[in-house]
C-alpha positions in Angstrom: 20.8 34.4 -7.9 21.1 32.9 -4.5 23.0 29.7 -3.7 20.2 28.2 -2.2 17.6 28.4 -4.6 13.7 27.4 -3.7 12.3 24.3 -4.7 8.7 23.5 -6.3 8.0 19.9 -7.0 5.3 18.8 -9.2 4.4 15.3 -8.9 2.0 13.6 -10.7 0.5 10.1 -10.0 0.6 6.7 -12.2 2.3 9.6 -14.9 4.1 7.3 -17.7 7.0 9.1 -19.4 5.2 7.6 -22.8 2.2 10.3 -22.0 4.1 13.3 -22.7 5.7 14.8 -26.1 9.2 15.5 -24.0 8.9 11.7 -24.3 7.9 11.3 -27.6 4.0 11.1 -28.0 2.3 13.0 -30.4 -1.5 12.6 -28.5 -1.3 14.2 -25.5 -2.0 18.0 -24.7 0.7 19.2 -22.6 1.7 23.2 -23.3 3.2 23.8 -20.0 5.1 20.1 -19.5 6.3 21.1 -23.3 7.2 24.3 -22.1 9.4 23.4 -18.7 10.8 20.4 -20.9 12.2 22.9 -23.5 13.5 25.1 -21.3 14.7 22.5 -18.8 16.9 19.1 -18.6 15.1 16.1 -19.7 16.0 13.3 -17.9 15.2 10.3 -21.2 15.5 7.2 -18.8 14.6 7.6 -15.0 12.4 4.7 -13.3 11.1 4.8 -10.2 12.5 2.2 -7.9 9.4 0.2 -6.9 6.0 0.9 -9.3 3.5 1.2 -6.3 2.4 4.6 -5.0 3.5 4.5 -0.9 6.7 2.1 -1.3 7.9 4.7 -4.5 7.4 7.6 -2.5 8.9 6.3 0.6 12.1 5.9 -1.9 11.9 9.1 -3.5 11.5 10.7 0.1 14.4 9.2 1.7 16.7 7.9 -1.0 16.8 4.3 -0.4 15.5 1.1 -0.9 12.0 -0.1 -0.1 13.9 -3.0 1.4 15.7 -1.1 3.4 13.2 0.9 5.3 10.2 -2.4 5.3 7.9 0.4 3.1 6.9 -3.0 1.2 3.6 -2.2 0.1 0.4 0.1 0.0 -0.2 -0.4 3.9 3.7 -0.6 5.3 4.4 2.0 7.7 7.0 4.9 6.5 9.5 4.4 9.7 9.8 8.4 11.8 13.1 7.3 12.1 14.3 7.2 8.2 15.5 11.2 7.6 14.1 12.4 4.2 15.1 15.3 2.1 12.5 17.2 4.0 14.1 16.5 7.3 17.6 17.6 5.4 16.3 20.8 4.0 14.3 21.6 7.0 17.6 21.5 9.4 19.7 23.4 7.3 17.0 26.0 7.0 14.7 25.5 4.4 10.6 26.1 5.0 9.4 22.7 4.0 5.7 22.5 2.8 3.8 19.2 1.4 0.6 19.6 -0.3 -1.5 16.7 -1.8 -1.1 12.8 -2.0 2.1 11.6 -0.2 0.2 7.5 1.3 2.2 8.1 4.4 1.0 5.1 6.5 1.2 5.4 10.2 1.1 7.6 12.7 3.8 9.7 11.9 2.1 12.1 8.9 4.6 14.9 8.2 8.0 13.1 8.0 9.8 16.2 8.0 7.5 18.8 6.5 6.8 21.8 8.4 3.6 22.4 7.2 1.0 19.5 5.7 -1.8 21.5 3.8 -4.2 19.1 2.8 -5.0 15.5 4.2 -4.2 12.3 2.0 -6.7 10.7 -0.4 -5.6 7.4 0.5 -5.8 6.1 4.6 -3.0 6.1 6.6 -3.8 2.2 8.1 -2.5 -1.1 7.7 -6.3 -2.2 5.9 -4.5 -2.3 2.3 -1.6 -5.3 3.6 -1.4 -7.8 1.4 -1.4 -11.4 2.0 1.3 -13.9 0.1 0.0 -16.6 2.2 -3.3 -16.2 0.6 -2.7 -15.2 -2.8 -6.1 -16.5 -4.5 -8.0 -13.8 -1.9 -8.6 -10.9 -4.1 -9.5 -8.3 -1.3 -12.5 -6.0 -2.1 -9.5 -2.8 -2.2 -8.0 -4.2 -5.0 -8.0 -2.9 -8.2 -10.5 -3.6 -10.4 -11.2 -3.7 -14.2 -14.2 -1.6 -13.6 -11.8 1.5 -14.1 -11.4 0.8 -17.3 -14.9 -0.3 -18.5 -16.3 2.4 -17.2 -14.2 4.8 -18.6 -15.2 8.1 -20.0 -16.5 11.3 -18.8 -17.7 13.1 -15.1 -19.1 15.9 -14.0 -17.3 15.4 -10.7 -14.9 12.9 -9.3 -13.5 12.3 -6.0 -9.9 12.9 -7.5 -11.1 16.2 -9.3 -12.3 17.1 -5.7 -8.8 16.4 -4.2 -6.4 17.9 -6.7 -8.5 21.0 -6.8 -8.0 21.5 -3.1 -4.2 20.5 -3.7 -3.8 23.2 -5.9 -5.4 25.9 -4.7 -4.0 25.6 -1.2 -0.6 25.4 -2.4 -0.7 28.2 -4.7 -2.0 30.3 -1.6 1.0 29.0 0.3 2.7 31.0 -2.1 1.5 34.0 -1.3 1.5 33.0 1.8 5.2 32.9 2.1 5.9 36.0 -0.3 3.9 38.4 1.9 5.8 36.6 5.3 8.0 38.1 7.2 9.8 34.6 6.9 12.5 34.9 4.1 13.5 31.5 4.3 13.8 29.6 0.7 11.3 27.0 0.8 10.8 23.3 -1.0 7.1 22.7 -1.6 5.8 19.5 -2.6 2.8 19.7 -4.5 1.5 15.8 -5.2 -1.9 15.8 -7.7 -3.8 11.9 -7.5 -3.9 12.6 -11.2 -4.0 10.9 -14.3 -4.4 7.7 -11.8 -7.2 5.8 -12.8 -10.2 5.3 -12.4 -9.9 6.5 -16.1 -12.4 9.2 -15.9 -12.5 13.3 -16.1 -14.7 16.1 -16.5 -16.2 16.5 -19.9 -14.4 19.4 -21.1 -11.0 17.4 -20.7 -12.8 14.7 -22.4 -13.5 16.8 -25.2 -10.5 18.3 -25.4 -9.3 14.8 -27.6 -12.8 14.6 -29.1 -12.0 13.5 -33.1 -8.6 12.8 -32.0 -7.0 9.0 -33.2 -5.9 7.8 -29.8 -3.5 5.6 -29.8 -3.9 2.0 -29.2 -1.5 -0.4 -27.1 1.4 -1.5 -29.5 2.0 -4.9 -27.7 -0.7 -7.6 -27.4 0.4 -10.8 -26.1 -1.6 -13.7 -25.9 -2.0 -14.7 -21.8 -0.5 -18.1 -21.7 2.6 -16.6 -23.0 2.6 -14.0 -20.2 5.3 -14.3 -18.1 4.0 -15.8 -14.3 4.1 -12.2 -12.4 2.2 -10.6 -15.7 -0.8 -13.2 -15.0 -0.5 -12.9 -11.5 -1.1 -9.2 -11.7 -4.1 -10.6 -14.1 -5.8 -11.8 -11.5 -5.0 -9.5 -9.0 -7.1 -6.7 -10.7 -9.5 -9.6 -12.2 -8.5 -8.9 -15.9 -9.7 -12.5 -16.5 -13.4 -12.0 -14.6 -13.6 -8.6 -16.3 -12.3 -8.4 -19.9 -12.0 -5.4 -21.7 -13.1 -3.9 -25.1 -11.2 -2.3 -27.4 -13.9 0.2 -27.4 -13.5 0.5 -23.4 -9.6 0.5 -23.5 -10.0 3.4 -26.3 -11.9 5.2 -23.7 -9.6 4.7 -20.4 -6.8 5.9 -22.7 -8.6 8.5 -23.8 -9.5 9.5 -20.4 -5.6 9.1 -19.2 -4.7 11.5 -21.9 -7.6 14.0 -20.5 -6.3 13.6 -17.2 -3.0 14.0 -18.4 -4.2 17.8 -19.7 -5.9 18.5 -16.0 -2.6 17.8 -14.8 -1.0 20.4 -17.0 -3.2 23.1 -16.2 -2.7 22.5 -13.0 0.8 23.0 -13.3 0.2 26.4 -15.4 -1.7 27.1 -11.9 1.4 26.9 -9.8 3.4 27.9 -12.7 1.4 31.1 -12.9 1.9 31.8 -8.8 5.4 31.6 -9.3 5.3 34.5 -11.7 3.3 36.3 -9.7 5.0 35.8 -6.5 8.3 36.8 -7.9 10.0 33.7 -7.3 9.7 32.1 -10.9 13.5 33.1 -11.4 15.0 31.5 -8.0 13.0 28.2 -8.2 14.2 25.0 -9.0 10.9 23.1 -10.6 11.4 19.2 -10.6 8.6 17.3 -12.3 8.4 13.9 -11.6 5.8 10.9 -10.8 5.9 7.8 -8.5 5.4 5.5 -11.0 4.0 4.3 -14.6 0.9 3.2 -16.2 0.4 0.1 -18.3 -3.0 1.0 -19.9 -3.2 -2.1 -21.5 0.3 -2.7 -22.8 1.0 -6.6 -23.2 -2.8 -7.0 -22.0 -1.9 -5.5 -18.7 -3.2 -2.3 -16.5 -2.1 0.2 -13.9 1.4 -0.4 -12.4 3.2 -3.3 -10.3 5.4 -4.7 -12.9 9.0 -3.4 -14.4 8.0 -3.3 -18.0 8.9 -0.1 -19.3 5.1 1.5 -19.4 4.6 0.7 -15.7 8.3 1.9 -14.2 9.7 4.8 -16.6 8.9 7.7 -15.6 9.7 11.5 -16.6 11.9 13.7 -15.0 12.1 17.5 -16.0 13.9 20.0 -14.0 13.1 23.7 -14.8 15.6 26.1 -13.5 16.9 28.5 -16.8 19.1 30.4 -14.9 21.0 28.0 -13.5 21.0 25.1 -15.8 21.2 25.1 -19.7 18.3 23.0 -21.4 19.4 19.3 -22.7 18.6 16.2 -22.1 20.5 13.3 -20.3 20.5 9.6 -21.9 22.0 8.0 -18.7 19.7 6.1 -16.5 18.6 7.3 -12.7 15.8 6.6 -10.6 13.7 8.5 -7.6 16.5 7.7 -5.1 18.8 10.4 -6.7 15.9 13.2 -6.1 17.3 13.1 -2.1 21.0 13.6 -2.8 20.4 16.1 -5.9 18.3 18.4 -3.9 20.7 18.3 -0.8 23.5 19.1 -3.5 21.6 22.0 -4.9 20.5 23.4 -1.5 24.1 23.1 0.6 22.1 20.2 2.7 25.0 18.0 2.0 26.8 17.7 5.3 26.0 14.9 8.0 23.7 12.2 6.4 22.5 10.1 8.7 22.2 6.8 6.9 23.5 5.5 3.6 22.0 6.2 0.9 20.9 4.1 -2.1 21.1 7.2 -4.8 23.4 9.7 -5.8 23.5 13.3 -6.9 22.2 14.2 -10.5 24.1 17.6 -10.0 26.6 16.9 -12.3 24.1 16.1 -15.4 21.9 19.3 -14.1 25.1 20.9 -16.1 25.3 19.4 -18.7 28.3 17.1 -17.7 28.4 13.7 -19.1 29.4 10.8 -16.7 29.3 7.1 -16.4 25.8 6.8 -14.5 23.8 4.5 -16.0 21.7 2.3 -13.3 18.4 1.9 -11.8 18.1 -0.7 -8.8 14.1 -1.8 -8.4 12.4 -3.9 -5.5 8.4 -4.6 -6.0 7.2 -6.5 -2.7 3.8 -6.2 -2.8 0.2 -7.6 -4.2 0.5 -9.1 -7.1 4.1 -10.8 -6.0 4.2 -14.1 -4.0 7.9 -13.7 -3.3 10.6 -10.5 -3.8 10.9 -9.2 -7.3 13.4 -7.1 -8.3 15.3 -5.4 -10.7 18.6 -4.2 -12.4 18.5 -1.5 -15.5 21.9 -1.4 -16.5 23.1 0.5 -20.0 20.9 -0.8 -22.5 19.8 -4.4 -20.7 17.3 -5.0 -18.1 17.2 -7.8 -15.7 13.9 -9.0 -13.5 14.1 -11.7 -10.9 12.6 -13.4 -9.0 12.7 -16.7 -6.9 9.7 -18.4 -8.1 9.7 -16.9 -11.8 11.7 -17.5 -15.0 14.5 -14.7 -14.8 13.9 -11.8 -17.6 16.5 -9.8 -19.7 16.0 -7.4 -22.2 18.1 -5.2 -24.5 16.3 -1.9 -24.7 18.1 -0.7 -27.3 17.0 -3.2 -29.6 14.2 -4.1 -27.9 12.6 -1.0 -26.5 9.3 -3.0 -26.3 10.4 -6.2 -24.0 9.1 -8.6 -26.6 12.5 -10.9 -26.6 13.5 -12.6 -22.9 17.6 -12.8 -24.0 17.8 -14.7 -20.3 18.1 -18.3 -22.0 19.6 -17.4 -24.9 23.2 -19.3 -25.4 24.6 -16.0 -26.7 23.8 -14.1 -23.2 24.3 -16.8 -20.9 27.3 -14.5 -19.4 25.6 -12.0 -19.1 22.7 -13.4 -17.2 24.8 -15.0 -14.6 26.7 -11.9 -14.2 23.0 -10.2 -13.4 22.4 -13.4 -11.0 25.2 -12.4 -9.0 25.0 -9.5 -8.5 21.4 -10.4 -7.3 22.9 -12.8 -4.7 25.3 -10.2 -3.1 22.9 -7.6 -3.4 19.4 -9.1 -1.7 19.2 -12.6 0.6 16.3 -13.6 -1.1 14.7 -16.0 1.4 15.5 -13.6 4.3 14.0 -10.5 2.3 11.0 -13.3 1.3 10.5 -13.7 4.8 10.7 -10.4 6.2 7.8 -9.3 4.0 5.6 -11.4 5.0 6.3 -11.4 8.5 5.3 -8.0 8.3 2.6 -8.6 6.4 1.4 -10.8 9.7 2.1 -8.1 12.0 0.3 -5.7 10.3 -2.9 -7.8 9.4 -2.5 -8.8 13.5 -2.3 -4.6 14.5 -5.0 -3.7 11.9 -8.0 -6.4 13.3 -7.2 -5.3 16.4 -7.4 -1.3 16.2 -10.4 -2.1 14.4 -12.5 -3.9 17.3 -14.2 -1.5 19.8 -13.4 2.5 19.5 -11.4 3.3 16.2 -8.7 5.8 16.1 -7.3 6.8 12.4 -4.2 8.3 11.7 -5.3 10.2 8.7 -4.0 13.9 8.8 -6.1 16.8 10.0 -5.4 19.4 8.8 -6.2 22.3 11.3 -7.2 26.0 10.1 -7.4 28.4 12.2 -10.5 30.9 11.4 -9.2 33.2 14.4 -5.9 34.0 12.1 -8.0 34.4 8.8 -9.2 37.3 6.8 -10.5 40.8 8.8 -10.4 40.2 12.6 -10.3 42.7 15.8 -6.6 42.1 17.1 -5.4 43.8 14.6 -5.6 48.0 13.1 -8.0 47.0 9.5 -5.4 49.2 7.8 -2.5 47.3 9.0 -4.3 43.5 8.3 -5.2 44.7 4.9 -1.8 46.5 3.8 0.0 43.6 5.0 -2.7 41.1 3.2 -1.9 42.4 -0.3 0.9 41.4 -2.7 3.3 43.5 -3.5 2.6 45.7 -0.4 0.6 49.0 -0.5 2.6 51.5 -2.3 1.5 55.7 -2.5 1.4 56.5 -6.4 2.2 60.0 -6.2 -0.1 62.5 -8.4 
């Protein structure tokens, strides 16, 4: 077993850790999750650290803050300068490959990976910036509650259509590398767009829960007892112009639970070339997503909030060999995925900037320690100033300038129903929170920041899009001169060196 093992990550998009039996539900159809949970480490509380799509993978990738790096929102540009564990693997050796979703925004579109197989589905332009000086706009790329009432099956869908391609080129890239001459280990990031809504799938995943009781949400709450960011986020997706059935929020969960099922197969895809490219048994598989999904918990859909359904996410790493299967209780959030895989590889020597996680190593092993935290920022639509968060042991605490301050005991309260943050009894305990808050963040600089780059960007985007437009959505180039049977090379020797395992004389 070699001490620097390869590394697959499977990461799924707007996956709650409620949507899969590691996690407790009994709906979903998930054979190989179920399978790479029970013979892995199940990580019972990990959160992402900012429950957007670009700003939760700019943590993941680097292991920091959002405010740290100004990756605020949908449309903030992922600073070249910030190293991320691909940049880290890649320099001390490693074959770095990124296939599917990854809402890089700017020009620079690798950020350390050595080879980009697919473009994004989202752009790579400032056109999604939000405006908090402007909040009543509801711009027309919002989301909308026409995901959910129009839920149900597809033939085809643009998302089908991407994660297809996602797949199937990084499973070749698996070949790829095993018939290579290039025996470097390798971390491939392979990022689906699914179970993100819109809530819709191809019929045979719709069928697949066909007479099954899906599950309802378990928390209604009336809207003028919403908390001020929960109806915000009500009229950012136009939940009060659009209201939902129950009939059409039986059907998006429904759908969520069949996309749910595409993402598994699609992860007995890669799971299958692993086998077959004999590298199932040095591999460390991580499965992970960017962020939650309400679907219609407390009233509310998609992400953008730190309620448990929108910001708890799973984490299962796979490696049998190396790590005994259990599960871990203590808290830890995408920002520990940089220095755990730097641990595991050897990478560990020389970062270049501080880091805002720490290495899950030590609970790969089974070890029990004393980490317990998840630090959350969420700066973008929806919010009219910084909100954040800090997931301590069993209590929560949510904050925000303009907004009643939040705390919840999980433990007793694993649905958020009872705000403790007036309550005489916890009094102590909330100022301790608010203090922390104050040495952590400068609120009205952070406040201000944002939204100074939101005027920046809106300023940059109008302007690259008068006169001749130049995107900085990835190409990705293929080479047809290097594919298949051509004439620079003996046909014996392309197709000998083309097969996997190579050509071998069976002796009569």
């Amino acid at each position: 077993m070699s001490d620097r093992p390869n590394f697959l990550i499977l990461m799924a998009d707007q996956l709650t850790a409620r949507a899969l039996s590691a996690y407790g539900n009994r709906i979903s159809q998930t054979p190989h999750i179920d399978k790479l949970a029970a013979t892995g480490v199940v990580f019972e509380s990990f959160y992402c650290n900012s429950p957007l799509c670009a700003p939760s993978r700019f943590s993941f990738l680097s292991g920091r803050q959002v405010s740290a790096i100004g990756g605020y929102d949908n449309a903030a540009e992922f600073p070249s300068q910030i190293p991320t564990f691909a940049h880290y693997l890649r320099r001390s050796g490693y074959q770095t490959v990124l296939s599917g979703k990854m809402h890089f925004c700017g020009a620079d579109q690798l950020h350390g990976f050595e080879d980009r197989l697919t473009t994004d589905i989202y752009p790579a332009d400032f056109g999604w910036t939000p405006d908090w000086s402007n909040f009543e706009h509801r711009p027309s790329w919002y989301h909308t509650m026409e995901s959910v009432r129009q839920a149900g099956p597809s033939i085809r869908t643009n998302q089908i259509d991407f994660d297809d391609e996602v797949v199937y080129t990084a499973k070749q890239k698996l070949f790829d590398m095993a018939r290579s001459k290039d025996k470097r280990p390798f971390c491939m990031v392979v990022s689906m767009t699914h179970p993100h809504d819109p809530y819709v799938v191809p019929q045979n995943y719709w069928d697949r829960y066909a007479g099954v009781d899906i599950d309802m949400p378990r928390v209604t709450i009336p809207v003028d007892q919403l908390d001020p960011h929960s109806r915000r986020l009500r009229h950012v997706y136009g939940l009060d112009l659009q209201p939902v059935t129950q009939v059409q929020t039986r059907a998006a969960r429904r759908a969520y639970y069949g996309a749910v099922s595409y993402v598994d197969d699609q992860i007995g895809t890669m799971m299958g070339a692993l086998a077959d490219t004999g590298y199932v048994k040095d591999t460390v598989i991580l499965l992970l997503a960017d962020h939650g999904d309400m679907l219609g918990e407390r009233g509310l859909w998609y992400k953008m909030s730190f309620f448990e359904p929108a910001c708890r996410i799973p984490l299962i790493v796979n490696a049998p060999q190396r790590f005994p299967a259990h599960r871990v209780s203590g808290s830890a959030s995408l920002v520990d995925i940089l220095p755990t895989l730097c641990d595991l590889s050897g990478a560990t020597t020389g970062y270049a900037t501080s880091l805002d996680g720490v290495s899950l190593a030590r609970q790969l092993q089974g070890e029990t320690t004393s980490a317990d935290e998840v630090i959350g920022e969420y700066l973008a639509e929806g919010a009219i100033a910084p909100l954040v968060m800090i997931k301590r042991g069993r209590f929560k605490f949510i904050h925000s300038p303009v907004d009643p301050d939040q705390l919840y005991d999980l433990l007793e309260d694993p649905d958020e129903l009872h705000n403790l943050a007036q309550a005489a009894s916890y009094q102590g305990r909330t100022e301790e929170f608010l203090v922390e808050i104050s040495k952590r963040w400068d609120m009205p600089a952070l406040g201000a920041a944002v939204v100074a780059s939101q005027q920046r960007r809106q300023l940059v985007n109008d302007s690259l899009r008068t006169g001749r437009y130049t995107p900085w959505d990835f190409q990705p180039f293929r080479d047809a001169s290097r594919l298949y049977v051509r004439n620079d090379q003996e046909l014996g020797d392309f197709e000998a060196m083309a097969r996997f395992p190579l050509v071998r004389t069976v002796d009569t």
